[in-house]
C-alpha positions as CSV (number, residue, x, y, z in Angstrom):
1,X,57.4,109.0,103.9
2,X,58.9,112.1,102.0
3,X,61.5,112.4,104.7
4,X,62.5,108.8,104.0
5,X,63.0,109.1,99.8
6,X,64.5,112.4,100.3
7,X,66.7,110.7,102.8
8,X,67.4,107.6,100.2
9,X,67.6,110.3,97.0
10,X,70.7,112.0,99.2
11,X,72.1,108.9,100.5
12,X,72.5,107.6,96.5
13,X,73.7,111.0,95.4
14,X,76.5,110.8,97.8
15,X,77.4,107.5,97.1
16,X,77.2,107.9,93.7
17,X,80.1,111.0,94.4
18,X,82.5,108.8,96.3
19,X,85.0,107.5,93.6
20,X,88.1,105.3,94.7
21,X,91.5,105.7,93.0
22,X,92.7,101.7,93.1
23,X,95.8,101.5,91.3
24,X,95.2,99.6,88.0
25,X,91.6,100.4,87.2
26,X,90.4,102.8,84.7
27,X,87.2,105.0,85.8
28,X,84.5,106.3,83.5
29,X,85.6,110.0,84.6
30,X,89.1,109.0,83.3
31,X,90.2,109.4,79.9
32,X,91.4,106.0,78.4
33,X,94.9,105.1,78.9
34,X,95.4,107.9,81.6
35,X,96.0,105.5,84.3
36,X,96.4,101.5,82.8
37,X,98.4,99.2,85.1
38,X,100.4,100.6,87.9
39,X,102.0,98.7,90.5
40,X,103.6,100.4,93.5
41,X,106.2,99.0,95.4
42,X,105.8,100.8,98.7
43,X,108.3,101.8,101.3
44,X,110.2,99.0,103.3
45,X,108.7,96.6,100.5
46,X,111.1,94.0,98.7
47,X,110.0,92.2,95.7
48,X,112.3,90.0,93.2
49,X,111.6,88.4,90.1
50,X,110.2,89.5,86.4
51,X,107.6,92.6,85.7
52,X,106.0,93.1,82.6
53,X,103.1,94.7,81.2
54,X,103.2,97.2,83.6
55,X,102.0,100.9,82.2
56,X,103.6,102.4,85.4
57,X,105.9,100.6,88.2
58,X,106.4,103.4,91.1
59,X,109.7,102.0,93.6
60,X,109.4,103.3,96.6
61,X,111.0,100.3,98.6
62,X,113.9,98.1,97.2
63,X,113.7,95.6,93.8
64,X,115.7,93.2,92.4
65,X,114.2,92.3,89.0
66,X,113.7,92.4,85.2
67,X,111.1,94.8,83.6
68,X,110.0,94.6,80.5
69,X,106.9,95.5,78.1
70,X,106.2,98.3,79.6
71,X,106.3,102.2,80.1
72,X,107.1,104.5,82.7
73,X,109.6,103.4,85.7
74,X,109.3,105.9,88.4
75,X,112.1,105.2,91.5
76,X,111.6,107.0,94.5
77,X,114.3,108.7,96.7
78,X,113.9,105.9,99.1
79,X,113.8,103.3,96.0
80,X,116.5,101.0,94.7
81,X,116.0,99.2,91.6
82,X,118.5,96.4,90.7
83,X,118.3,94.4,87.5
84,X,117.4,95.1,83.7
85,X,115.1,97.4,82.7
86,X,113.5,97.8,79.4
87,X,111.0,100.9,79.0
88,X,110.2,104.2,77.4
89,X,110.6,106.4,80.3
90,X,112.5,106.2,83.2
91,X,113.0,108.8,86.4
92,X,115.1,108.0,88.4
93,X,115.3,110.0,92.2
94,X,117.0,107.2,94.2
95,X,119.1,104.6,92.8
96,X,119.6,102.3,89.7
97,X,122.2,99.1,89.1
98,X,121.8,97.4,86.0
99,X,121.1,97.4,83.0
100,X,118.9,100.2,82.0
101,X,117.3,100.9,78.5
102,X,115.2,104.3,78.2
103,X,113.8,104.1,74.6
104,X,112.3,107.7,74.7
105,X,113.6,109.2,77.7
106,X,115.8,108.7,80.9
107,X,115.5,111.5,83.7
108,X,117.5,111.5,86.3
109,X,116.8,113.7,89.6
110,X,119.2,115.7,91.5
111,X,119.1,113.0,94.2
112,X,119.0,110.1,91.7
113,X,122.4,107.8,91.3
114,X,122.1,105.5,87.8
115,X,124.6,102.9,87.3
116,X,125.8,100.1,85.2
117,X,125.2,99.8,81.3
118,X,122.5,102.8,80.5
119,X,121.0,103.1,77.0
120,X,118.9,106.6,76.2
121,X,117.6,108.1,73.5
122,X,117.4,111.5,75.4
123,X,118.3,112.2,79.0
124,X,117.8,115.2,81.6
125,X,120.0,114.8,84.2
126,X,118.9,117.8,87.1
127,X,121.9,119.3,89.1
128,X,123.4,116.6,91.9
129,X,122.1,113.5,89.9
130,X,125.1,111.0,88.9
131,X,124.9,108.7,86.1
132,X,128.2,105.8,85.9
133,X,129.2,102.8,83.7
134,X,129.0,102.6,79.9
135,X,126.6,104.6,78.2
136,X,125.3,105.0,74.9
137,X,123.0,106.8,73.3
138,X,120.4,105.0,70.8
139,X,117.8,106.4,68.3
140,X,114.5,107.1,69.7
141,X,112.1,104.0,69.0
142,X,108.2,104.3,69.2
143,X,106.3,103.7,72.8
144,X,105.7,99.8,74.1
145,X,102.5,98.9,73.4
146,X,101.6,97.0,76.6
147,X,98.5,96.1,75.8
148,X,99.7,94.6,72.1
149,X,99.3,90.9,72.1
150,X,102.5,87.9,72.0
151,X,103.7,86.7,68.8
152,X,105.9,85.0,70.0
C-alpha cells in the first residue's frame, strides 16, 4: 500500500511539472501580457483575409491580408506578407508588399525586402535588408491596446 501512494504522490508531481506552451494561452508561471494571442502561420501555409486582435502574428508561410489592432508582426525568411498592415512593431526577415504602418518601430533584417507605401516612426534596417516605394516617417503614437473594447 505505501508503494502504491508513493507511486501516485510521484505520478502527480510529475504531471503537475509538465507545462504545454499552446500559442494563445497565458500560464500561471507567465507574467501577464508576456504571451496574449499569437497566431503562427507555418511554413507552406496560405491564409487570406482580415487579422485583428492579434498580440503577435509570426509568417512563416505566405499571406495575403489586412492586419489591424494589434502589435507585433514577425515575417519569417520563408514568409511573405501581402496586404496592409497596421501595428506597433514590425520585423521583417522575408518579404513585405503593401501597405505597412509601424507606429513604434519597423525592423528590417538583412534578408528582409519591404515594399510599397511604408510608414515608421523609427526603423533599423540590418546590412542587406531593402526597403522600396514611398516612405515616410510619422511621430511615434502609444501601443494598440488589443484588448481595449469597440466604440465603434
Amino acid at each position: 500500500m505505501a508503494n502504491e501512494n508513493t507511486f501516485a504522490s510521484e505520478n502527480r508531481a510529475e504531471s503537475n511539472r509538465r507545462v504545454m506552451d499552446i500559442p494563445g494561452v497565458n500560464r500561471p508561471d507567465q507574467p501577464s501580457g508576456t504571451q496574449g494571442k499569437k497566431l503562427i502561420v507555418g511554413r507552406a501555409i496560405s491564409l487570406s483575409g482580415q487579422i485583428s486582435a492579434c498580440d503577435t502574428l509570426v509568417v512563416e508561410g505566405t499571406v495575403e491580408a489586412s492586419l489591424s489592432n494589434s502589435r507585433t508582426v514577425e515575417i519569417a525568411e520563408s514568409g511573405v506578407f501581402r496586404g496592409e498592415i497596421e501595428i506597433d512593431v514590425a520585423e521583417i526577415s522575408g518579404q513585405f508588399e503593401g501597405s505597412l504602418t509601424a507606429r513604434t518601430r519597423l525592423i528590417i533584417r538583412s534578408k528582409g525586402r519591404v515594399s510599397g507605401k511604408i510608414r515608421y516612426a523609427e526603423i533599423e534596417i540590418e546590412r542587406g535588408g531593402q526597403i522600396a516605394g514611398e516612405i515616410e516617417v510619422i511621430e511615434k503614437t502609444p501601443p494598440a491596446s488589443v484588448n481595449a473594447p469597440d466604440r465603434s
